[in-house]
Structure formats: structure tokens, C-alpha cells
C-alpha positions in Angstrom: -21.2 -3.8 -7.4 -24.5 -2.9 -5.3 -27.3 -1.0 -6.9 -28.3 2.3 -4.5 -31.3 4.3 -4.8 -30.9 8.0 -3.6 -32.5 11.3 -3.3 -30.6 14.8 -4.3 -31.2 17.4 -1.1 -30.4 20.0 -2.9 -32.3 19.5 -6.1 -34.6 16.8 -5.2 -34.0 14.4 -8.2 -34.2 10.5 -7.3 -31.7 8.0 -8.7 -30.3 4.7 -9.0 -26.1 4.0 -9.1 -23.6 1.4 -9.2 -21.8 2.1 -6.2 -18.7 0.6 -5.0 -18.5 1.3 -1.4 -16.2 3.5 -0.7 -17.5 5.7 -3.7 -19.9 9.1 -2.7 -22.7 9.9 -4.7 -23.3 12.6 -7.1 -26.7 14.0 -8.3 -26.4 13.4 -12.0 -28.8 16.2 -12.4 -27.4 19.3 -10.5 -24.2 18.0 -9.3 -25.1 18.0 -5.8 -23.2 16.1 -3.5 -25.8 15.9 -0.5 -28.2 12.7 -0.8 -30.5 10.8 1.2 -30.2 7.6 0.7 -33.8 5.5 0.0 -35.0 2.1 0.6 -34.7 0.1 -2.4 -38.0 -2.0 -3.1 -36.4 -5.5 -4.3 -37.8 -7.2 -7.5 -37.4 -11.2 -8.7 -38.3 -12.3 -12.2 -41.1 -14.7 -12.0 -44.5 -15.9 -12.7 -47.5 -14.6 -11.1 -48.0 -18.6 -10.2 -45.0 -18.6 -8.6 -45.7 -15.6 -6.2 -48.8 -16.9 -4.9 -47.5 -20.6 -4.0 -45.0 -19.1 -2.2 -42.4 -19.2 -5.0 -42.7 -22.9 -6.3 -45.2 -23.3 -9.6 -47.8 -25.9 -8.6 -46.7 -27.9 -10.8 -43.6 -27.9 -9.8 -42.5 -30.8 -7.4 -40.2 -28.7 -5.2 -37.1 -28.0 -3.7 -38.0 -31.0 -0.4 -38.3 -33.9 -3.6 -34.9 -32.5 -5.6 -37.2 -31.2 -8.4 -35.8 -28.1 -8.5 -32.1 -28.8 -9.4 -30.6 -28.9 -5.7 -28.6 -31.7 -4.4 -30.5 -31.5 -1.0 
């Protein structure tokens, strides 16, 4: 089930929910039913290393060499 981030119009409170798809929001705050829906910043766990080698350690032999698990 997706994560959605959302803003209540009618109260102004931001929030996140497990939404199926077919499900409306509902401002756990007010009760308000009309939302804007925001842009969700996306987050990976990981080293700082990682981040600034473009996501492989330097260490690391990569994904081209099979060092990271893959079979290709």
C-alpha cells in the first residue's frame, strides 16, 4: 500500500497515509475531506559514502564485476 503525503484545505494540517487507491483522504485533524495532494521527497537508507560514489561504497567492487549479489 503506497505512502501519500497531503495537505488539509480546510485546516491546513500536512500528513502522511497508507492509501489504497481507491480510498479518499481524511484530515486526521479536522475531519476535512478536501486535500491537496504534495510531492513526496523519496529517502534510501545508506551511507554518506555511498551517496557520493553514486550509490556503490568505494570499496565496493560493483554491480558490472557481480560484487554486489546480482547474477548479471
Amino acid at each position: 500500500m503506497p505512502l501519500y503525503e497531503y495537505r488539509c484545505k480546510k485546516c491546513d494540517k500536512s500528513f502522511e497515509i497508507l492509501q489504497k487507491s481507491n480510498e479518499s483522504a481524511v484530515c486526521p485533524e479536522c475531519g476535512g475531506k478536501s486535500m491537496e495532494k504534495l510531492f513526496s521527497v523519496f529517502a534510501s537508507g545508506g551511507s554518506s559514502e555511498a551517496s557520493s560514489s553514486g550509490g556503490v561504497p568505494p570499496s565496493s567492487p560493483g554491480c558490472s564485476s557481480g560484487g554486489c549479489g546480482c547474477a548479471g
